[in-house]
Structures are given as C-alpha cells and as structure tokens.
KOLDRENMAR-716371 format. One record per atom (N, C-alpha, C, O): x, y, z. Coordinates in steps of 0.05 Angstrom, whole numbers, padded with zeros to 5 digits, always signed. Atoms other than C-alpha are relative to their C-alpha. Example, Ala and Ser with C-alpha at 12.3 -4.5 7.8 and 13.67 -1.06 7.14 Angstrom:
+00018-00024+00000
+00246-00090+00156
+00018+00024+00000
+00039+00024+00013
-00016-00024-00001
+00273-00021+00143
-00015+00022+00014
-00005+00044+00018
% end
This chain:
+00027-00005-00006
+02263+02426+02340
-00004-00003+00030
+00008-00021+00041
+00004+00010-00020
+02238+02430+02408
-00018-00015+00010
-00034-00027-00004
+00019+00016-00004
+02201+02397+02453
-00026+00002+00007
-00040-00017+00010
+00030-00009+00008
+02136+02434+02455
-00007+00002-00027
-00031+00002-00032
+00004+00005+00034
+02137+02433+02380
-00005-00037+00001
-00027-00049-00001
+00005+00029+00005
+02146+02359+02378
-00023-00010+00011
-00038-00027+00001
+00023+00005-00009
+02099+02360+02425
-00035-00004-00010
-00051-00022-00012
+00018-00002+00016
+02048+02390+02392
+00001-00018-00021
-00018-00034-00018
+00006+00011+00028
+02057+02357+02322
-00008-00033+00007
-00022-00046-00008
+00013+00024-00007
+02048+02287+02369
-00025+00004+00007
-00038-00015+00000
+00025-00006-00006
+01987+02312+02392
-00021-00013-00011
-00037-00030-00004
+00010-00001+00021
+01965+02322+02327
-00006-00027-00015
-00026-00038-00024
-00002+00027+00019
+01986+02263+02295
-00019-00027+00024
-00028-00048+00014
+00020+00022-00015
+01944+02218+02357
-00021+00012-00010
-00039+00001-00023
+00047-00004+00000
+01876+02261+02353
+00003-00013-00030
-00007-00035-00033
+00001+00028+00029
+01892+02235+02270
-00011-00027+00008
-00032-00038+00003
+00001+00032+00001
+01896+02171+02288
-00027-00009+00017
-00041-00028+00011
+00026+00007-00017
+01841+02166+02336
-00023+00018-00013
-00047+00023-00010
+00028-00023+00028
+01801+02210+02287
-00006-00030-00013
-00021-00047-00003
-00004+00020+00021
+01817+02156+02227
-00011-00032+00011
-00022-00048-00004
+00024+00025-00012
+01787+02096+02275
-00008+00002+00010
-00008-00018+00024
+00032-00010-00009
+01731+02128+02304
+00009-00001+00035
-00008-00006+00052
-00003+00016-00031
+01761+02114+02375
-00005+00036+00016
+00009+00056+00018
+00011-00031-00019
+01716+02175+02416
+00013-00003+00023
+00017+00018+00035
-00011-00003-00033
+01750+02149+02485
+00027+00007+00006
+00034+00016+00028
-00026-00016+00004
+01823+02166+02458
-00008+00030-00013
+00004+00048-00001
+00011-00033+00002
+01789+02238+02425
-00004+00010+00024
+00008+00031+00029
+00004-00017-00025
+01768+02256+02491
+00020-00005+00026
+00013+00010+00043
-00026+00003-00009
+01831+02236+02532
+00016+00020-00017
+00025+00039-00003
-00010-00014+00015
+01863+02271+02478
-00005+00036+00003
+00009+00056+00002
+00007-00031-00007
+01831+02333+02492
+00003+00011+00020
+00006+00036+00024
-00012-00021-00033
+01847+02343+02565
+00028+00007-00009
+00037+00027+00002
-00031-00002+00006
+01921+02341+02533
+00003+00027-00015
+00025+00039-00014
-00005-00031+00020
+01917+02406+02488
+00007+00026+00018
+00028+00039+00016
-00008-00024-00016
+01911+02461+02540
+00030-00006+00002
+00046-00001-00015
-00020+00000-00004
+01970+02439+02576
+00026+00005-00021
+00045+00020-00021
-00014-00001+00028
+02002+02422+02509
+00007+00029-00014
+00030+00039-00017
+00005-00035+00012
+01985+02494+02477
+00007+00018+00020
+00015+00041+00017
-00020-00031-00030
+02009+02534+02544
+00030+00003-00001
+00045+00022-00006
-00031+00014+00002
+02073+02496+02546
+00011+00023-00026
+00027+00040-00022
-00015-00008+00021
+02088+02522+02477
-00004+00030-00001
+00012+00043-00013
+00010-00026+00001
+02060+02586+02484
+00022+00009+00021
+00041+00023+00016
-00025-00012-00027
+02101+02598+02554
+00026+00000-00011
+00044+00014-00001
-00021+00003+00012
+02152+02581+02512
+00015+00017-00027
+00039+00018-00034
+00002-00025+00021
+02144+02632+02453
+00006+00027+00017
+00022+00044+00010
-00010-00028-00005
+02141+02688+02502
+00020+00002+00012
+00028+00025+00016
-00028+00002-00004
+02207+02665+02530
+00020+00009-00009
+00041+00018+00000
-00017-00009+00030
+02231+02675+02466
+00022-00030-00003
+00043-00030-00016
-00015+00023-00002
+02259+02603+02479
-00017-00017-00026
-00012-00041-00028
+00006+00005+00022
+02218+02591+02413
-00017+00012-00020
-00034+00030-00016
+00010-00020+00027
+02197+02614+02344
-00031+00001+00004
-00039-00021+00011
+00031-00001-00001
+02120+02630+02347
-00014-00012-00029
-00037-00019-00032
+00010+00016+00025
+02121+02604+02269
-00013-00029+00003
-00036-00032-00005
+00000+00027-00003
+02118+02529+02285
-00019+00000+00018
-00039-00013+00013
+00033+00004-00019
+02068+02538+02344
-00020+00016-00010
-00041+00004-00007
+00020-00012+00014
+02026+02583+02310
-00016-00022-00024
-00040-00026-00026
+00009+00017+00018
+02028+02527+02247
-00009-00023+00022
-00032-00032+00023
+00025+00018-00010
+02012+02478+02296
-00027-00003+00012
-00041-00023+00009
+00015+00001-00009
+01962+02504+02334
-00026+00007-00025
-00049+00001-00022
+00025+00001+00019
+01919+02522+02271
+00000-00029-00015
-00018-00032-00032
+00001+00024+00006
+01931+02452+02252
-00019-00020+00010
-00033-00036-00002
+00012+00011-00025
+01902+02429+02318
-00037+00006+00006
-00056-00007+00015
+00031-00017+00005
+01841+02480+02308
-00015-00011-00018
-00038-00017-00011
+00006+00013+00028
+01829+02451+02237
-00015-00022+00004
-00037-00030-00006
+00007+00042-00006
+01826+02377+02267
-00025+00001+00017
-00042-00016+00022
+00024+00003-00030
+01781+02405+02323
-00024+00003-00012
-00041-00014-00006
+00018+00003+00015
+01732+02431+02275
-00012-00030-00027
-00033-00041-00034
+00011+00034+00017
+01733+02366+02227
-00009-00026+00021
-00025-00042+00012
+00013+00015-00015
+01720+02321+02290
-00025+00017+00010
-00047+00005+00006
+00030-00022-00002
+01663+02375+02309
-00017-00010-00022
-00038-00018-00011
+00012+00005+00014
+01633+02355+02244
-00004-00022-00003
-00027-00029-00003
+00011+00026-00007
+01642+02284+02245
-00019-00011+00020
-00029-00034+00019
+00007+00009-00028
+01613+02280+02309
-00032+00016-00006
-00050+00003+00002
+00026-00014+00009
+01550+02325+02286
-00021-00025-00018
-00042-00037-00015
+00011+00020+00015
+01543+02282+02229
-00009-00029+00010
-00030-00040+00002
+00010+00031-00019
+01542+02211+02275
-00025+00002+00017
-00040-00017+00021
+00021+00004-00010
+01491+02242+02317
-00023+00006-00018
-00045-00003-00012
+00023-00002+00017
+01448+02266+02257
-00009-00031-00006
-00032-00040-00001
+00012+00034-00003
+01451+02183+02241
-00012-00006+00024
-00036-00013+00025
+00014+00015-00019
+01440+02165+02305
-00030+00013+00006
-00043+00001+00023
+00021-00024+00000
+01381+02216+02304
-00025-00010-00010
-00047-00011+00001
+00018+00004+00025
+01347+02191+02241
-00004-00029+00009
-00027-00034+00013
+00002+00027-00017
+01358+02114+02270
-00015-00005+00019
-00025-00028+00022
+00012+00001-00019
+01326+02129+02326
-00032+00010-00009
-00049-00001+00004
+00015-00007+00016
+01269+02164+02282
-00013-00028-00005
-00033-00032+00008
+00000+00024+00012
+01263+02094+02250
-00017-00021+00017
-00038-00035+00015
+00014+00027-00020
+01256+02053+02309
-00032+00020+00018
-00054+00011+00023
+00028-00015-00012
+01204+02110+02343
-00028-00013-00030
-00048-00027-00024
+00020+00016+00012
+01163+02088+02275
+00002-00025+00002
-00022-00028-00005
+00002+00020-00001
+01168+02025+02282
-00016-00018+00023
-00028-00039+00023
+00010+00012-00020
+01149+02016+02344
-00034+00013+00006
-00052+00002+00019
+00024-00009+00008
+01091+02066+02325
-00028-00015-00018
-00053-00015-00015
+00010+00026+00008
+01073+02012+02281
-00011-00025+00008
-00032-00035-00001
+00003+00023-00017
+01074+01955+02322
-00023+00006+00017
-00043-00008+00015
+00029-00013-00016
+01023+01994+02371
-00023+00000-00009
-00043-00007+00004
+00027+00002+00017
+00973+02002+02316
-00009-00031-00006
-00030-00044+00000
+00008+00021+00006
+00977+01944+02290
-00011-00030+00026
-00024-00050+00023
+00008+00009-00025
+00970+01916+02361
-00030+00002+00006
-00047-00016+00011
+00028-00011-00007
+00910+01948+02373
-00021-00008-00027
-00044-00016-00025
+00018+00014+00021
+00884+01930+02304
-00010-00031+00003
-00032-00041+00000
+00009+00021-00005
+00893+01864+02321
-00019-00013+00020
-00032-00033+00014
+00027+00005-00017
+00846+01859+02382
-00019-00004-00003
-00032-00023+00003
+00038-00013+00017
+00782+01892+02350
-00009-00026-00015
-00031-00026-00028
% end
C-alpha cells in the first residue's frame, strides 16, 4: 500500500475519532490536512505511481464523513438555537414579572 493511501485512510480514521468525541478543535485542524492529503494522492494517480481505485474509495469515504459532521454540526446549532430560545423567554419573563412587581 502506499503512502498517500495510508495516508488518507489515517486521515479518515482521526476526523472518526474526533467525530466520535465531539472534539471540534481536532475537526478543524483536521481539515486544513485533507487538501494537501487529497493532492498528494491525486499527484500521485496521475503519475500512474498509484491505482485511482483506493484513492477514489477513500476520498468518497472522506466526503461521506464530511457530510455526517455537516449534519452533526447543523444539528448542535439547531440545540444551541432552541436553548438560546429558552433563555430569550426566560429572561422575557423575568422583565414582566419585574415590572409587575413595581405597580
């Protein structure tokens, strides 16, 4: 195997892992690493110094992961969204009842 293949499939296997415990400051470290990562292998396909099967399977691997953190990451800010919803009533609340209490 070489070593833009291996490459890639480590990639892969960190954004996992830093997927799997939420860690956003290794996801985005992680992401300056792909270009380079994906050129490498690519420069290396049209060399013909490697099969385009294995980078092709990884890079839709890579795509896959990119879209399921896209969605996780949608979904955390829809919570944080609705949370923040929460405390805007709340504090909507507190105002009134503020003002009720004066009168």
């Amino acid at each position: 195997m070489s070593n833009e293949v291996n490459d890639l499939r480590n990639l892969i296997e960190r954004f996992e892992t830093a997927r799997a415990q939420g860690d956003k400051e290794a996801l985005d470290a992680l992401n300056d690493e792909v270009r380079p990562c994906v050129n490498a292998a690519m420069t290396a396909v049209r060399e013909g110094r490697l099969d385009a099967a294995p980078v092709r399977d990884a890079t839709e691997r890579l795509q896959s992961l990119a879209g399921a953190i896209a969605v996780d990451a949608e979904a955390e800010r829809d919570a944080v969204a609705q949370e923040l919803k929460g405390v805007r009533r709340n504090q909507s609340a507190v105002k009134a009842y503020g003002t009720v209490e004066r009168k």
